[in-house]
mmCIF file of the protein (N, C-alpha, C, O) and its ligand, coordinates in Angstrom:
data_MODEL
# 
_entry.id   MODEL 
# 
loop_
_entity.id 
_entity.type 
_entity.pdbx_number_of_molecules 
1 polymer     1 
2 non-polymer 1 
# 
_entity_poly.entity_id                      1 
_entity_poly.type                           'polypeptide(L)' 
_entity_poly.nstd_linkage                   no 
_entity_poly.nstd_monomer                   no 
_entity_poly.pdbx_seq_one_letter_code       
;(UNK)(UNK)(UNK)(UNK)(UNK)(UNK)(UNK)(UNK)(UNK)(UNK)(UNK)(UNK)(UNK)(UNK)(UNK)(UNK)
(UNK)(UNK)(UNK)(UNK)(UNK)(UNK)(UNK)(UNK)(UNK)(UNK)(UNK)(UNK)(UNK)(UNK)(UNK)(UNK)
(UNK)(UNK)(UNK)(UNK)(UNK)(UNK)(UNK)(UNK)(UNK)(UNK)(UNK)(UNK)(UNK)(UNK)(UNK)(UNK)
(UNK)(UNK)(UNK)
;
_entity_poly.pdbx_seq_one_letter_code_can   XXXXXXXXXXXXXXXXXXXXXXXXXXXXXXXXXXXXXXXXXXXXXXXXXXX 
_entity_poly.pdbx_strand_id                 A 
# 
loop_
_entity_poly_seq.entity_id 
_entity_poly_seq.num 
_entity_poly_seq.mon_id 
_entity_poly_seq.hetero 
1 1  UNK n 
1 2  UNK n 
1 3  UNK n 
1 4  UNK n 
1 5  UNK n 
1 6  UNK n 
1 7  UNK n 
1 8  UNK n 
1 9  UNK n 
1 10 UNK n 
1 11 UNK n 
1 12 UNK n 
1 13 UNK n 
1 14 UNK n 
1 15 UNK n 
1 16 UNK n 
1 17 UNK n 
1 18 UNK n 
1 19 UNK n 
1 20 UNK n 
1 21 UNK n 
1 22 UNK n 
1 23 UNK n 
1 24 UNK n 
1 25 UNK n 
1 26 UNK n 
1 27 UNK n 
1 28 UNK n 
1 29 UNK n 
1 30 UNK n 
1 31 UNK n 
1 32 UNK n 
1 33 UNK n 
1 34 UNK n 
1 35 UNK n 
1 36 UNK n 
1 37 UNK n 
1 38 UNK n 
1 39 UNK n 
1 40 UNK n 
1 41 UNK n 
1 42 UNK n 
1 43 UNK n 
1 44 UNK n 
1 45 UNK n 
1 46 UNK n 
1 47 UNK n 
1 48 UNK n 
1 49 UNK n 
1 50 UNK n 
1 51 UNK n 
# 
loop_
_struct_asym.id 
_struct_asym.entity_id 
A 1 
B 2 
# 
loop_
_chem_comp.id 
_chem_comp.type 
_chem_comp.mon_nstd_flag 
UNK 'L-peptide linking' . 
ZN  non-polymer         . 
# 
_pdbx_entity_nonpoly.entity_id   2 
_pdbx_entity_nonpoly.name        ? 
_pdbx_entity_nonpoly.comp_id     ZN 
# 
_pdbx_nonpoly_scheme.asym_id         B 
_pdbx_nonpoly_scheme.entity_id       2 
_pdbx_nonpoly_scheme.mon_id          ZN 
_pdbx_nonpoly_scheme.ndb_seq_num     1 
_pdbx_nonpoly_scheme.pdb_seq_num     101 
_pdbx_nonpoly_scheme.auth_seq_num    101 
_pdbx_nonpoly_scheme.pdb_mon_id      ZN 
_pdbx_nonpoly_scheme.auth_mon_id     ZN 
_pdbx_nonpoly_scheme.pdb_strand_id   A 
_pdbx_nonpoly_scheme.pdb_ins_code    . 
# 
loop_
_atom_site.group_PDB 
_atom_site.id 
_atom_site.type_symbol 
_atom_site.label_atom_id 
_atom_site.label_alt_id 
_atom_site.label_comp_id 
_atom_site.label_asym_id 
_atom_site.label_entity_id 
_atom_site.label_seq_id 
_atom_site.pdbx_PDB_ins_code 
_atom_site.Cartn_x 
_atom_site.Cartn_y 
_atom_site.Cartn_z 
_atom_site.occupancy 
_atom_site.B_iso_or_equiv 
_atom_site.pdbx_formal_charge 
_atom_site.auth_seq_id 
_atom_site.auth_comp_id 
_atom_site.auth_asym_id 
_atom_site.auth_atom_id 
_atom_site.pdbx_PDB_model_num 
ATOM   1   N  N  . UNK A 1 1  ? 161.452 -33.002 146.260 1.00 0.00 ? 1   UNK A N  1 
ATOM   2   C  CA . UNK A 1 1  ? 161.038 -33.210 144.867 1.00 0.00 ? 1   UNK A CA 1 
ATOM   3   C  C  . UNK A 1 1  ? 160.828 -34.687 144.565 1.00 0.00 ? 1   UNK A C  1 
ATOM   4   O  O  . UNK A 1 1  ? 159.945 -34.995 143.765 1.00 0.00 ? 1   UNK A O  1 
ATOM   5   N  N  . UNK A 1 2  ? 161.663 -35.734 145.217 1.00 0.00 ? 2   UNK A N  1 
ATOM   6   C  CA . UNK A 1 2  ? 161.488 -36.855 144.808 1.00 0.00 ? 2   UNK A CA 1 
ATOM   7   C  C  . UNK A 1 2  ? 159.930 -37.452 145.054 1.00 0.00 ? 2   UNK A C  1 
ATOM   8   O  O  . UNK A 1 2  ? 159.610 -38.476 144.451 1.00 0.00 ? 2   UNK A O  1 
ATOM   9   N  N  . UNK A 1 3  ? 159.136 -36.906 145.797 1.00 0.00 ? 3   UNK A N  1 
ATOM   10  C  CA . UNK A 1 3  ? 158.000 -37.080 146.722 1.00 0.00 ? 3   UNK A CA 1 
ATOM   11  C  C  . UNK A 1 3  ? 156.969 -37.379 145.433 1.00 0.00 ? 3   UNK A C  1 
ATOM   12  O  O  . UNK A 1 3  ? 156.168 -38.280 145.185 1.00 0.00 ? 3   UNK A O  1 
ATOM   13  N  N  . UNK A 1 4  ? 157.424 -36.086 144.699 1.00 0.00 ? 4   UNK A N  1 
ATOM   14  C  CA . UNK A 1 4  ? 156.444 -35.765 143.329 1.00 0.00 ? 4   UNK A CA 1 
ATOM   15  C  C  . UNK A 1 4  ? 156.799 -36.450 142.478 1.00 0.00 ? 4   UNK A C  1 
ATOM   16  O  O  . UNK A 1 4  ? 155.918 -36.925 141.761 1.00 0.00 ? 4   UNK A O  1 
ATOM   17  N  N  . UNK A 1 5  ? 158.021 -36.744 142.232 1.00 0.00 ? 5   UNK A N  1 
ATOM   18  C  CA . UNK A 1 5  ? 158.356 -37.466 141.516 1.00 0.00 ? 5   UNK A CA 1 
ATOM   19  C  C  . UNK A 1 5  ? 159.293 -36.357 139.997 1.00 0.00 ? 5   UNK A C  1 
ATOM   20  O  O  . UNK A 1 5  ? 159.717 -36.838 138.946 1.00 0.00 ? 5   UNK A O  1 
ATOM   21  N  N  . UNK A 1 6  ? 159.350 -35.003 140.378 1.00 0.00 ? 6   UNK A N  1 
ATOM   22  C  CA . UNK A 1 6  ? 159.696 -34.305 139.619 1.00 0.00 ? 6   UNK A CA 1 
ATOM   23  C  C  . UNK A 1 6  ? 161.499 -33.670 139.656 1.00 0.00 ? 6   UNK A C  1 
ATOM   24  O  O  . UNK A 1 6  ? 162.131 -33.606 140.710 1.00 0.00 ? 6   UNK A O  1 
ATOM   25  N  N  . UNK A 1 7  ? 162.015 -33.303 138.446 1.00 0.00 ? 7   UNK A N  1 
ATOM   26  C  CA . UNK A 1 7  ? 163.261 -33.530 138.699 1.00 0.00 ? 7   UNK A CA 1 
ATOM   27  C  C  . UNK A 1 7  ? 163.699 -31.709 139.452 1.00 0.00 ? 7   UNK A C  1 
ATOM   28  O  O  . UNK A 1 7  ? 163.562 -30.559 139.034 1.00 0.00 ? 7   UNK A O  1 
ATOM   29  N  N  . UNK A 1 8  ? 164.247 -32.328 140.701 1.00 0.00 ? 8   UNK A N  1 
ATOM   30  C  CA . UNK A 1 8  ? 164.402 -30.597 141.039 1.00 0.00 ? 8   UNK A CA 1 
ATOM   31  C  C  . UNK A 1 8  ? 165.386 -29.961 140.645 1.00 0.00 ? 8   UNK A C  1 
ATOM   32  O  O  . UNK A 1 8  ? 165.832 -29.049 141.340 1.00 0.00 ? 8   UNK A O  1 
ATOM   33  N  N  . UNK A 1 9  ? 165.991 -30.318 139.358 1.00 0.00 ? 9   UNK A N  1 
ATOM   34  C  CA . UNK A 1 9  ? 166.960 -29.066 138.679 1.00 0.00 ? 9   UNK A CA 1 
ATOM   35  C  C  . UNK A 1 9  ? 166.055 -27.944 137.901 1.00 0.00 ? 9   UNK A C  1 
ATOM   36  O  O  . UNK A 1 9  ? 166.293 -26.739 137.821 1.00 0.00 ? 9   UNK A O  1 
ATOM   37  N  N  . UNK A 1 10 ? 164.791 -28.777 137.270 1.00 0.00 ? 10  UNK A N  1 
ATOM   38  C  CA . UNK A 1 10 ? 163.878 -28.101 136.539 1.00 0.00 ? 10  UNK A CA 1 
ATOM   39  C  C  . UNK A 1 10 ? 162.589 -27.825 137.222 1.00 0.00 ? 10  UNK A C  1 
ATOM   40  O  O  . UNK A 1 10 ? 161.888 -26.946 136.722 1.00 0.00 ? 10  UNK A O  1 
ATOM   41  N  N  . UNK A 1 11 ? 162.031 -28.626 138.619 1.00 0.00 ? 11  UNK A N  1 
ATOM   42  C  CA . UNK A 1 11 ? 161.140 -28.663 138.849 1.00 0.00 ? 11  UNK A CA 1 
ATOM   43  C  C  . UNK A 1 11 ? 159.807 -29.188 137.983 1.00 0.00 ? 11  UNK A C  1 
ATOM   44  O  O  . UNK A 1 11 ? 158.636 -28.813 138.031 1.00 0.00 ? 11  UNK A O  1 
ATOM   45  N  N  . UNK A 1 12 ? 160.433 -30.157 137.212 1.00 0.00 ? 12  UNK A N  1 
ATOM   46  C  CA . UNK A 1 12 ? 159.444 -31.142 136.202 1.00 0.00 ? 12  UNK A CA 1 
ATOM   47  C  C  . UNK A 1 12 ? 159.610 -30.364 135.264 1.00 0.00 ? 12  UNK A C  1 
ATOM   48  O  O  . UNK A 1 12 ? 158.584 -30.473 134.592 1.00 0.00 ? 12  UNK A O  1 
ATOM   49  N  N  . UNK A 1 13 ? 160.145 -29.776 134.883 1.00 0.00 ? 13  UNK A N  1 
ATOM   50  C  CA . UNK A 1 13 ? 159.599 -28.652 133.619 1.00 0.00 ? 13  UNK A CA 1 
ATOM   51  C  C  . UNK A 1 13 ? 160.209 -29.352 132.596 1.00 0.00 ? 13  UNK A C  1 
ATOM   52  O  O  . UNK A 1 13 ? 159.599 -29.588 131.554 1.00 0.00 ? 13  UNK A O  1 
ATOM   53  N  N  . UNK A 1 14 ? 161.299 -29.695 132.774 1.00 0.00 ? 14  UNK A N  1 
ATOM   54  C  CA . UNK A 1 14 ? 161.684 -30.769 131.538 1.00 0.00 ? 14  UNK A CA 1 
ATOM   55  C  C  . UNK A 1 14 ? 163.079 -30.160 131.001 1.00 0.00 ? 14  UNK A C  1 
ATOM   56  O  O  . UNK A 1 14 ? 164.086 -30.815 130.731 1.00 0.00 ? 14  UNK A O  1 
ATOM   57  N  N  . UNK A 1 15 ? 162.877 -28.422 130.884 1.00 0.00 ? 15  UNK A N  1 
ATOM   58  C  CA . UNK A 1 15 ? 163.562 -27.503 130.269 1.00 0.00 ? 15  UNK A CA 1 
ATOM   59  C  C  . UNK A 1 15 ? 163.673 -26.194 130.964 1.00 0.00 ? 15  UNK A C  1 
ATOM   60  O  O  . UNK A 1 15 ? 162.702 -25.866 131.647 1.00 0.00 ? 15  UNK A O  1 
ATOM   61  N  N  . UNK A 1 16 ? 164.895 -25.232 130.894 1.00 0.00 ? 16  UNK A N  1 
ATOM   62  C  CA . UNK A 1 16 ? 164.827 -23.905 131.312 1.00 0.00 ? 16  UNK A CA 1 
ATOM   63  C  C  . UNK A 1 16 ? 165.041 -22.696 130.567 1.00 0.00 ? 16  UNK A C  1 
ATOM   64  O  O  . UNK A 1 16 ? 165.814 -22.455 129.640 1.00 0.00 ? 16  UNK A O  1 
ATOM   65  N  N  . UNK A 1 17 ? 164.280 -22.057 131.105 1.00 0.00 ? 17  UNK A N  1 
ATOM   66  C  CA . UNK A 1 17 ? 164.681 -20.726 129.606 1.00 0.00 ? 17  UNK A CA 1 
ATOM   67  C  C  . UNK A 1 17 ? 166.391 -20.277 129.524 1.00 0.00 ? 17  UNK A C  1 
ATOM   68  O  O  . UNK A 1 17 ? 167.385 -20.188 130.245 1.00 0.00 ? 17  UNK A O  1 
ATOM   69  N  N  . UNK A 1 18 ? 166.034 -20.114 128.386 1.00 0.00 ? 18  UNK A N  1 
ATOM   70  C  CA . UNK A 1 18 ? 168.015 -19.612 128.515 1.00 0.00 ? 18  UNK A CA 1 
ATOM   71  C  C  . UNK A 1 18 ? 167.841 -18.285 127.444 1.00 0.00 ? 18  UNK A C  1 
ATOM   72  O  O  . UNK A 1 18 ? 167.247 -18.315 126.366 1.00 0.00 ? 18  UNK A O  1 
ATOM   73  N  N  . UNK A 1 19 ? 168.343 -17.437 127.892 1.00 0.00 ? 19  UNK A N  1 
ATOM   74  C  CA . UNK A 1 19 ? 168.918 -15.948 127.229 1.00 0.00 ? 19  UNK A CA 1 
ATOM   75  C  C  . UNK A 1 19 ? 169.645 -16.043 126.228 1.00 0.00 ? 19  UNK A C  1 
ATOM   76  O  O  . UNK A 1 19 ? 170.785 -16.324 126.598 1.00 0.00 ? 19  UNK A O  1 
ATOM   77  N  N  . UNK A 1 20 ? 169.550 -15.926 124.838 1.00 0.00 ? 20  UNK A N  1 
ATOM   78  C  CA . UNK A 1 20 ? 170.837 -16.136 124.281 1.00 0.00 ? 20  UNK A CA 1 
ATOM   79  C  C  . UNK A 1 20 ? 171.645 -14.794 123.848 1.00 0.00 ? 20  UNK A C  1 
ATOM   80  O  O  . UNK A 1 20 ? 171.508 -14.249 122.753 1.00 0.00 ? 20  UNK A O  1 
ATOM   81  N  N  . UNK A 1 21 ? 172.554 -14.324 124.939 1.00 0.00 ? 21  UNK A N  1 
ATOM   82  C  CA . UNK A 1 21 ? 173.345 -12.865 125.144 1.00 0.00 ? 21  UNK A CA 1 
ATOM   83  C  C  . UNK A 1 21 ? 173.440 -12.102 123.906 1.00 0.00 ? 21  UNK A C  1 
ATOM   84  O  O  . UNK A 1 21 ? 173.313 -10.877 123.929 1.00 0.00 ? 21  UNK A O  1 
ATOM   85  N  N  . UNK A 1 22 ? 173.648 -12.723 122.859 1.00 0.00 ? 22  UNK A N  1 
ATOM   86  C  CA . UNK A 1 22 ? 173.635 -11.717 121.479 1.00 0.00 ? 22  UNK A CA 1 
ATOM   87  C  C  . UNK A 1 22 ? 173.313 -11.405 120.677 1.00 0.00 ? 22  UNK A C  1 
ATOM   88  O  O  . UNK A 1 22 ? 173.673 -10.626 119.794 1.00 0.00 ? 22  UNK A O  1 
ATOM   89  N  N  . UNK A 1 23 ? 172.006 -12.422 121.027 1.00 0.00 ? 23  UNK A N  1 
ATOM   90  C  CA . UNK A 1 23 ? 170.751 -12.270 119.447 1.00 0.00 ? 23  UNK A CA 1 
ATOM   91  C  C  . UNK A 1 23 ? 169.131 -11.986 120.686 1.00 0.00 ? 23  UNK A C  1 
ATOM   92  O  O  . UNK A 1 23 ? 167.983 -11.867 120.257 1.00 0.00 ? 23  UNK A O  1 
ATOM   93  N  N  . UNK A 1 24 ? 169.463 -11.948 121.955 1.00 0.00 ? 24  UNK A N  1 
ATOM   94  C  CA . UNK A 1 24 ? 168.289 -11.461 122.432 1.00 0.00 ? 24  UNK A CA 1 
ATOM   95  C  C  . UNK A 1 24 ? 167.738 -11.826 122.111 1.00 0.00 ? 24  UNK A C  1 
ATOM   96  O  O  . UNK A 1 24 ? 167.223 -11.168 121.207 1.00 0.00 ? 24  UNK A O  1 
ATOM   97  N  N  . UNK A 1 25 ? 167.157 -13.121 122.324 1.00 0.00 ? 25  UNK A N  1 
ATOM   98  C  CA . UNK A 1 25 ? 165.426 -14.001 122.401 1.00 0.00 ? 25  UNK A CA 1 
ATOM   99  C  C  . UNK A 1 25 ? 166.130 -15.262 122.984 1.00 0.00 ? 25  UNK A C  1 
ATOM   100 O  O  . UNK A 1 25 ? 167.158 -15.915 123.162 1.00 0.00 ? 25  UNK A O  1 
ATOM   101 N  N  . UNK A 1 26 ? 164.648 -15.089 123.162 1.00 0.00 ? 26  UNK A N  1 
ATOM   102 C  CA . UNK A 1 26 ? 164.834 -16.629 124.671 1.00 0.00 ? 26  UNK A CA 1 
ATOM   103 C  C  . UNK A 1 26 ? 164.884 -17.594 123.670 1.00 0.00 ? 26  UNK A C  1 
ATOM   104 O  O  . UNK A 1 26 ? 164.592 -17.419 122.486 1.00 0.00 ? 26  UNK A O  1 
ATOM   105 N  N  . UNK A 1 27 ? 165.408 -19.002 124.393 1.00 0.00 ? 27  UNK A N  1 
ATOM   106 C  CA . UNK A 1 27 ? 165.468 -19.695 123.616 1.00 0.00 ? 27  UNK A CA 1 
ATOM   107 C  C  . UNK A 1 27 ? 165.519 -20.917 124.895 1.00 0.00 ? 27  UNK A C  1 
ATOM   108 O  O  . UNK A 1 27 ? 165.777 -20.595 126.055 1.00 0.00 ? 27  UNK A O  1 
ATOM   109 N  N  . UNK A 1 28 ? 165.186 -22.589 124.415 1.00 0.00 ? 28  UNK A N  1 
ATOM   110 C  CA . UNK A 1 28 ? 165.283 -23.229 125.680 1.00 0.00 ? 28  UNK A CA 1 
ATOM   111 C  C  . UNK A 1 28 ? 166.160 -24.292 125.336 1.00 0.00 ? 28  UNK A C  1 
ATOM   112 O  O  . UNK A 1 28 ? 166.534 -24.455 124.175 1.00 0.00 ? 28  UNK A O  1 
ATOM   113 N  N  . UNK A 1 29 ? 166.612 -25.235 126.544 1.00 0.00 ? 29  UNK A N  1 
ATOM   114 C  CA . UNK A 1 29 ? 167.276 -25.892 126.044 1.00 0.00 ? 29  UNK A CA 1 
ATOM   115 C  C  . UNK A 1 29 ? 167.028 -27.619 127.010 1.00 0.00 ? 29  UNK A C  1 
ATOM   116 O  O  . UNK A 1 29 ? 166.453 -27.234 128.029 1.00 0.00 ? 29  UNK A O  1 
ATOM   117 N  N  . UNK A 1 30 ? 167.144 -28.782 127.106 1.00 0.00 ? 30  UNK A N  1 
ATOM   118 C  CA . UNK A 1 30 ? 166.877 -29.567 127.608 1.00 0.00 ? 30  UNK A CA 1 
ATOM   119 C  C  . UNK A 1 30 ? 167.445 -29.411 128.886 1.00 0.00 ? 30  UNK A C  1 
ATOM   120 O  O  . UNK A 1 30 ? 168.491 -28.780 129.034 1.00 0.00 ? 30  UNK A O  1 
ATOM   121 N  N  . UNK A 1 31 ? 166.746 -30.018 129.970 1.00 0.00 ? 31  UNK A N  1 
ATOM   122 C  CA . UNK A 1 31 ? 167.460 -30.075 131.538 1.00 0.00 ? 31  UNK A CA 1 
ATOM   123 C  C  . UNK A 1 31 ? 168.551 -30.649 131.456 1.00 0.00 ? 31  UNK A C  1 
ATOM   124 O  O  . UNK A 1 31 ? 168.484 -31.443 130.518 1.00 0.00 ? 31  UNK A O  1 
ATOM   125 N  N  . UNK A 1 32 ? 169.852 -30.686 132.094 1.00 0.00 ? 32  UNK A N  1 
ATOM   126 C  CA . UNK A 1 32 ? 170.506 -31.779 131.352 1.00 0.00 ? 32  UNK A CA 1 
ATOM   127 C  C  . UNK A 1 32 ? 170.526 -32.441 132.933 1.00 0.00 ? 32  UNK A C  1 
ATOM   128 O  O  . UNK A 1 32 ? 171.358 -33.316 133.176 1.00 0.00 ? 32  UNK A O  1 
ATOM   129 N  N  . UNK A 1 33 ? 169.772 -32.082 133.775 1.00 0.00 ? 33  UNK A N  1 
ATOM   130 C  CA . UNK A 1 33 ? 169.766 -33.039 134.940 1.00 0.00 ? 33  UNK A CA 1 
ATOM   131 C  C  . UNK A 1 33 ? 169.049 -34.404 134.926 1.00 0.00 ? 33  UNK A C  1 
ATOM   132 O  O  . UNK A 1 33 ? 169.328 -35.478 135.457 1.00 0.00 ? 33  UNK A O  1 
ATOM   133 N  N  . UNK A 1 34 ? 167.514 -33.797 133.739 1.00 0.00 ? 34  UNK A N  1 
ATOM   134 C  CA . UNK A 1 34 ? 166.487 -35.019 133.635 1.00 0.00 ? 34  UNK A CA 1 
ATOM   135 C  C  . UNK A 1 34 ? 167.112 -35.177 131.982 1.00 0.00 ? 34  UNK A C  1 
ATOM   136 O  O  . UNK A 1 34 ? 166.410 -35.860 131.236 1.00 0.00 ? 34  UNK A O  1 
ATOM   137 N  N  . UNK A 1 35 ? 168.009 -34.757 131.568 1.00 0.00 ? 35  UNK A N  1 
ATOM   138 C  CA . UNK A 1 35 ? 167.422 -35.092 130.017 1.00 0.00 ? 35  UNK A CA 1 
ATOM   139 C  C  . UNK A 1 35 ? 166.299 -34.417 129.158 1.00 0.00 ? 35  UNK A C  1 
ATOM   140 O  O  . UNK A 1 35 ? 166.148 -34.664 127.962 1.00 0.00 ? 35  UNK A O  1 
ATOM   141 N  N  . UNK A 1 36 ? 165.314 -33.304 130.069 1.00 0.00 ? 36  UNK A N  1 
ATOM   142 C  CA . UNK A 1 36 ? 164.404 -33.060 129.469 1.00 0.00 ? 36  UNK A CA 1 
ATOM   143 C  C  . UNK A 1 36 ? 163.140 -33.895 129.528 1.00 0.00 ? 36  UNK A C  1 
ATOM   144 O  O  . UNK A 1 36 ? 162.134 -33.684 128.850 1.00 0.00 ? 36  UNK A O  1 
ATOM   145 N  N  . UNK A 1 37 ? 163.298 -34.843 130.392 1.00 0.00 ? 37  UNK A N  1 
ATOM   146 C  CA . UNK A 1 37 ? 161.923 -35.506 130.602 1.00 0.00 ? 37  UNK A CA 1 
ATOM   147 C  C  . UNK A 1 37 ? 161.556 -35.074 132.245 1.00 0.00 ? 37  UNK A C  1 
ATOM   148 O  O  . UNK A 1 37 ? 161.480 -36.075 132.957 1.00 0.00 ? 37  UNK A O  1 
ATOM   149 N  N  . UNK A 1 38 ? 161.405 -34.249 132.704 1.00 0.00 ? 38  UNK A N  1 
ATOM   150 C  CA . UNK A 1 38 ? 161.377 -33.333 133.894 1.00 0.00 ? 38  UNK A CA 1 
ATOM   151 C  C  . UNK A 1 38 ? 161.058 -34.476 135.135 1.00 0.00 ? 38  UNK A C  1 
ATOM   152 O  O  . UNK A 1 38 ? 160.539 -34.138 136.198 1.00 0.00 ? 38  UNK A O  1 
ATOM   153 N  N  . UNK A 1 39 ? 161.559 -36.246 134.734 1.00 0.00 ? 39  UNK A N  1 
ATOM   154 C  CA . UNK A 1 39 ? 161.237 -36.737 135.642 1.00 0.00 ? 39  UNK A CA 1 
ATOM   155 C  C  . UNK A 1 39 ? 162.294 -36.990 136.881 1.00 0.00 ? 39  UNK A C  1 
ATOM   156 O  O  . UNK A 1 39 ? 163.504 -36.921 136.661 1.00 0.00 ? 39  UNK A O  1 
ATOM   157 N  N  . UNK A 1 40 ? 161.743 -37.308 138.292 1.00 0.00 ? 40  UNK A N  1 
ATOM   158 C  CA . UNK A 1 40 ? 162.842 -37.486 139.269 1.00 0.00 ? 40  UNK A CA 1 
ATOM   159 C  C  . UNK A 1 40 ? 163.558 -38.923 138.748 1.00 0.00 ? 40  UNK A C  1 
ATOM   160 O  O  . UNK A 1 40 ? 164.739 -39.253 138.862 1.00 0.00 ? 40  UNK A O  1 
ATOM   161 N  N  . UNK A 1 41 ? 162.585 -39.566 138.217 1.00 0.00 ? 41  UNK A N  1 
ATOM   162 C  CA . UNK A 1 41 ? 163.548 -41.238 137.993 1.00 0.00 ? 41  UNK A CA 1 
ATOM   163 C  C  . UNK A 1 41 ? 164.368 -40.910 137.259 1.00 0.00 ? 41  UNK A C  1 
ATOM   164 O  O  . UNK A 1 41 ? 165.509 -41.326 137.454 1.00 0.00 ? 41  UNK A O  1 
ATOM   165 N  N  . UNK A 1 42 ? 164.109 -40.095 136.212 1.00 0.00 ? 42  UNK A N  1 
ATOM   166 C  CA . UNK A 1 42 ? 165.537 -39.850 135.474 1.00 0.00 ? 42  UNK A CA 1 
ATOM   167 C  C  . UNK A 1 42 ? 166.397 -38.657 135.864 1.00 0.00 ? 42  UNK A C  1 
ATOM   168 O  O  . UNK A 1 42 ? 167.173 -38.422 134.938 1.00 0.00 ? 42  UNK A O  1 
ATOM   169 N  N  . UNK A 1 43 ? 166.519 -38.018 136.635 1.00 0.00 ? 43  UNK A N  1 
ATOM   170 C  CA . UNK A 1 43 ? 167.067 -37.208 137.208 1.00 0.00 ? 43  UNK A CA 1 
ATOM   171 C  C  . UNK A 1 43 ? 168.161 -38.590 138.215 1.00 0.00 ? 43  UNK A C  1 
ATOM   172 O  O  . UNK A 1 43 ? 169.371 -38.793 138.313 1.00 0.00 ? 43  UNK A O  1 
ATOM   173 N  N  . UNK A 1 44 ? 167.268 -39.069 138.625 1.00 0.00 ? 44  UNK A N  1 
ATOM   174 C  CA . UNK A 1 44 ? 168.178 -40.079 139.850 1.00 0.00 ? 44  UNK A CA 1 
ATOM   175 C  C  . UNK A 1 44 ? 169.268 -40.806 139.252 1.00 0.00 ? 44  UNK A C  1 
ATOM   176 O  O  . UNK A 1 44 ? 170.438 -40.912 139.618 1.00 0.00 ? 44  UNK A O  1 
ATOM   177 N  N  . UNK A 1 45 ? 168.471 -41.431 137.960 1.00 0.00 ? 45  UNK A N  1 
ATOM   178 C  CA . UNK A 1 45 ? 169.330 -42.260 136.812 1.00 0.00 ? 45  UNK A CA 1 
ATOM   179 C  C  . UNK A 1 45 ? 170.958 -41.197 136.289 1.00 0.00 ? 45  UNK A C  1 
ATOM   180 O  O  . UNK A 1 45 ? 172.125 -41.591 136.293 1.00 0.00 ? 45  UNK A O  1 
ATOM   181 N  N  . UNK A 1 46 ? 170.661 -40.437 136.072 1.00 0.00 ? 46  UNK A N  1 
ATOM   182 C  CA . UNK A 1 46 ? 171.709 -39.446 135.208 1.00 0.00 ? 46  UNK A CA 1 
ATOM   183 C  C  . UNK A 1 46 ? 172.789 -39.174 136.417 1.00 0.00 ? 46  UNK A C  1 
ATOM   184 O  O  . UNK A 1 46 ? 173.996 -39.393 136.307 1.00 0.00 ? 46  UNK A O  1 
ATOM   185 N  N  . UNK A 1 47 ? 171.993 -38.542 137.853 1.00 0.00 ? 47  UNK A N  1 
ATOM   186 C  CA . UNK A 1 47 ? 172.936 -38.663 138.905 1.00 0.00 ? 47  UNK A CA 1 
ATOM   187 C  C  . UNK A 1 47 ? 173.160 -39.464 139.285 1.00 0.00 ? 47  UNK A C  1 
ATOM   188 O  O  . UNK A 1 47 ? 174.000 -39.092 140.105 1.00 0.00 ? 47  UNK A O  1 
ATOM   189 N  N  . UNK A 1 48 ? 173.056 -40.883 139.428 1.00 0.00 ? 48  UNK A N  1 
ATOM   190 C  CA . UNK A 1 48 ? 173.695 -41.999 140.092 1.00 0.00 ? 48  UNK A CA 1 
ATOM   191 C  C  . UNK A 1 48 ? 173.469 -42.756 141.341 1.00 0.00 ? 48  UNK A C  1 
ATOM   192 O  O  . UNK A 1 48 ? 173.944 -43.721 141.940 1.00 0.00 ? 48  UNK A O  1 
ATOM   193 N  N  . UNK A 1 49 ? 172.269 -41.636 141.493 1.00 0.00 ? 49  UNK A N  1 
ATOM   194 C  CA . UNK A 1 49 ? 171.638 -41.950 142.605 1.00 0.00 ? 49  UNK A CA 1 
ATOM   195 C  C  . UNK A 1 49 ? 170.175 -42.875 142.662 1.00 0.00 ? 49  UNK A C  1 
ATOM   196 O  O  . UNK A 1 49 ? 169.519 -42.915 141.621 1.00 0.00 ? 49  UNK A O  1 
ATOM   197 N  N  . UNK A 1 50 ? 169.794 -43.427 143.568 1.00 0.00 ? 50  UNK A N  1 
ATOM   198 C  CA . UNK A 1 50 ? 168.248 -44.140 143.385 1.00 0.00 ? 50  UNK A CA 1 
ATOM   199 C  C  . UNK A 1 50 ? 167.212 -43.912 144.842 1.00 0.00 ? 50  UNK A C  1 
ATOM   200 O  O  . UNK A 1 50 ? 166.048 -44.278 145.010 1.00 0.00 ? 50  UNK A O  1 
ATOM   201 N  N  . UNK A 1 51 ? 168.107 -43.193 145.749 1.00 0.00 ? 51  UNK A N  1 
ATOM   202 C  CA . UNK A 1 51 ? 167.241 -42.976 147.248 1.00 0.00 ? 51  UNK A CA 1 
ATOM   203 C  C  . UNK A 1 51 ? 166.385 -42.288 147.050 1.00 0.00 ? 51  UNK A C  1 
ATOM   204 O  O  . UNK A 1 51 ? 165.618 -41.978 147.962 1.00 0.00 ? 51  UNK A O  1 
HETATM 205 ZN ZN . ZN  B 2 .  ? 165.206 -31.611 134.952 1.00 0.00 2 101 ZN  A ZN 1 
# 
C-alpha cells in the first residue's frame, strides 16, 4: 500500500462502513488509522512509522 501511497487499514477510502446493531442503517465513521484522509503519509504519521 505504501507504493500507492494509500492507507491500508482503509485502502485510501478514508472511511469504513460500520453497521449500527440497533437502529439498522449503515452509517460511516473516520479511519482512525489515516484519520480519514485515506492517505499512507498519514497512516505512517499516526503509526509512528515513516519506512
Ligand atoms: Zn485509513
Amino acid at each position: 500500500m505504501q507504493a500507492q501511497g494509500k492507507c491500508p487499514d482503509c485502502n485510501g477510502i478514508g472511511a469504513n462502513p460500520l453497521i449500527m446493531h440497533e437502529f439498522a442503517y449503515i452509517d460511516r465513521y473516520d479511519c482512525p488509522g489515516c484519520n480519514g484522509s485515506g492517505l499512507f503519509s498519514d497512516w505512517a504519521k499516526v503509526n509512528g512509522r515513516h519506512s
